[in-house]
N, C-alpha and C positions, 0 to 999 in steps of 0.2 A: 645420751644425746636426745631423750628426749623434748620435744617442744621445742627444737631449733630446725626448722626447716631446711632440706641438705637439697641441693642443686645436682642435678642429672645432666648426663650428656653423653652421649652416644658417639661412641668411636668404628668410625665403618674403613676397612679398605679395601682400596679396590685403583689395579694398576694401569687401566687404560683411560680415557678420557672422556670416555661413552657410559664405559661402566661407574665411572663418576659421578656422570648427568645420570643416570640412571637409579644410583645410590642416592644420591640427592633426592631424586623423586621420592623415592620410598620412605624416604625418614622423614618429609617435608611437617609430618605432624608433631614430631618432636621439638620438647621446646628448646633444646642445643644440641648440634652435632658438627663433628668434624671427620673430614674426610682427608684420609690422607694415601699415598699409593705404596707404601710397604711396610709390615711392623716395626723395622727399626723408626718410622717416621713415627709411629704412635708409643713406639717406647719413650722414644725422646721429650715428646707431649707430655709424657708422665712422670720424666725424670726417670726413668728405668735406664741404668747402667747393668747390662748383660754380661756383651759381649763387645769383642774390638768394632769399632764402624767398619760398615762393608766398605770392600774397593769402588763397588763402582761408586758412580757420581748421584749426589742426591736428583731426587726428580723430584716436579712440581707439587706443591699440595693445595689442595683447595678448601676454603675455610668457609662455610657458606653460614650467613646471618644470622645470630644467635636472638629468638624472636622471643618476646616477653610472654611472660604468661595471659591468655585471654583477658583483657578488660573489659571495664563497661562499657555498652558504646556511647558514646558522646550523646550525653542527655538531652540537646537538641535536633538531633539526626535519629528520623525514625522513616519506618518503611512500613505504610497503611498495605496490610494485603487484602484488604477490601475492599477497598477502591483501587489499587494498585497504581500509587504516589509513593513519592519522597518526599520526606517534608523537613525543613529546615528553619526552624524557627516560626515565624509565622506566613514562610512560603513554601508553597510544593511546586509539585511538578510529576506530568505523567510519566509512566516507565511500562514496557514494552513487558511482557511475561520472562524473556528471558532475562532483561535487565531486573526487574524486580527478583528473579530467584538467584541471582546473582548475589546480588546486593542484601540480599536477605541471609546469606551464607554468610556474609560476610557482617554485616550488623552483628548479628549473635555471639561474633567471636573477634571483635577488633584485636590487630595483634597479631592475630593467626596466617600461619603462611596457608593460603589455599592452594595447591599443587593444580597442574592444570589438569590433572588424571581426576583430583579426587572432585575440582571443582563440575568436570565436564558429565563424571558421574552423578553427582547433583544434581547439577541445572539439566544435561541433554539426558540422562537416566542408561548413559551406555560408559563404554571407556574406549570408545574410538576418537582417540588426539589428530588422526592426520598431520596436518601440519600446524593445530590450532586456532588459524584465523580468524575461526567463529569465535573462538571468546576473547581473543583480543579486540576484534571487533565490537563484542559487548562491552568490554574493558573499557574503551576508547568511548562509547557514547555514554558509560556512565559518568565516567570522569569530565567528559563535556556538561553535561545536570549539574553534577554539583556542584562547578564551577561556575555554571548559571544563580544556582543557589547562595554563589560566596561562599557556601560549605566550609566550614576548619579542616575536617576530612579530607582523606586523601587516597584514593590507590598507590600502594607503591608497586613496584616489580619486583620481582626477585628473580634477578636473569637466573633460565634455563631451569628453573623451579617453579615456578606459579606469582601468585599475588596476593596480598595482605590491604587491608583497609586501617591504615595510619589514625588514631583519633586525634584529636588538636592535641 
C-alpha cells in the first residue's frame, strides 16, 4: 500500500452530551472524527458484528464535520502584518490586532477547524473560554471586512466546536 494515501479518522466516545461538546473540542484538530455514545455504536460504524444488540434503545450520535486537509489560502486574500490590513485583491482594509491574529490563524490553515480553546490560546495567549463572546465578537467584525471586501472567503461555524475560514 505504499504510495496510496490512506484516510484517518478518529473514533471517540463518550455517553453524555457534555462530554460530547467536550470530546469534540479536543479532536477539533483532526482532520475526521466521529463521536458516537457507546461501543456498540462504533462497532456498527465499523461493520463489527460481536455480539447480539443491547436491549436498551439506541441513543443519539453526533457526527461533527469531516474538515478537508489544510489548503492554500485563496491567493487573493492576504493579511499585511505590517501594516496590519486585509487585502483582497486590489483593496484592503484596517483590522484591529485581535482581528488580524485572528485571521492570520486562520489564513495559514484555510479548511482548518479552529476550536475556540485553541483559537483563544492564540490570539488571547490564555485558555479561559468563559462564555466566548470575545471571539465571536471578533468573528462577527471580521466577517463584516470581508464582506466589505466582496471577499470569496468566508468564516464558517462549526457549532459548539470553533471556526474554519471557507476559501472560495
Amino acid at each position: 500500500m505504499q504510495g496510496i494515501p490512506v484516510a484517518s479518522v478518529v473514533i471517540g466516545i463518550a455517553s453524555s452530551p457534555a462530554e460530547r461538546r467536550h470530546l469534540a473540542r479536543l479532536l477539533g484538530g483532526s482532520d475526521a472524527f466521529l463521536i458516537v455514545s457507546n461501543v456498540d455504536q462504533a462497532r456498527e460504524f465499523l461493520g463489527v458484528v460481536e455480539a447480539p444488540p443491547a436491549a436498551t434503545p439506541p441513543t443519539s450520535t453526533m457526527v461533527a464535520e469531516v474538515t478537508p486537509s489544510p489548503q492554500p489560502p485563496p491567493p487573493d486574500l492576504t493579511v499585511d502584518s505590517d501594516r496590519r490590513v486585509l487585502r483582497w485583491r486590489d483593496q484592503e482594509i484596517d483590522l484591529t490586532r485581535l482581528e488580524h491574529d485572528v485571521l492570520l490563524c486562520m489564513v495559514h490553515a484555510p479548511g482548518q477547524i479552529w476550536t475556540y480553546e485553541r483559537l483563544h490560546l492564540e490570539v488571547w495567549g490564555n485558555r479561559h473560554l468563559g462564555r466566548g463572546s470575545d471571539i465571536h465578537s471578533v468573528i462577527r467584525r471580521v466577517r463584516g471586512k470581508l464582506a466589505r471586501l466582496n471577499a470569496a472567503a468566508t468564516i464558517h461555524s462549526v457549532r459548539g466546536v470553533g471556526f474554519r475560514l471557507a476559501p472560495v
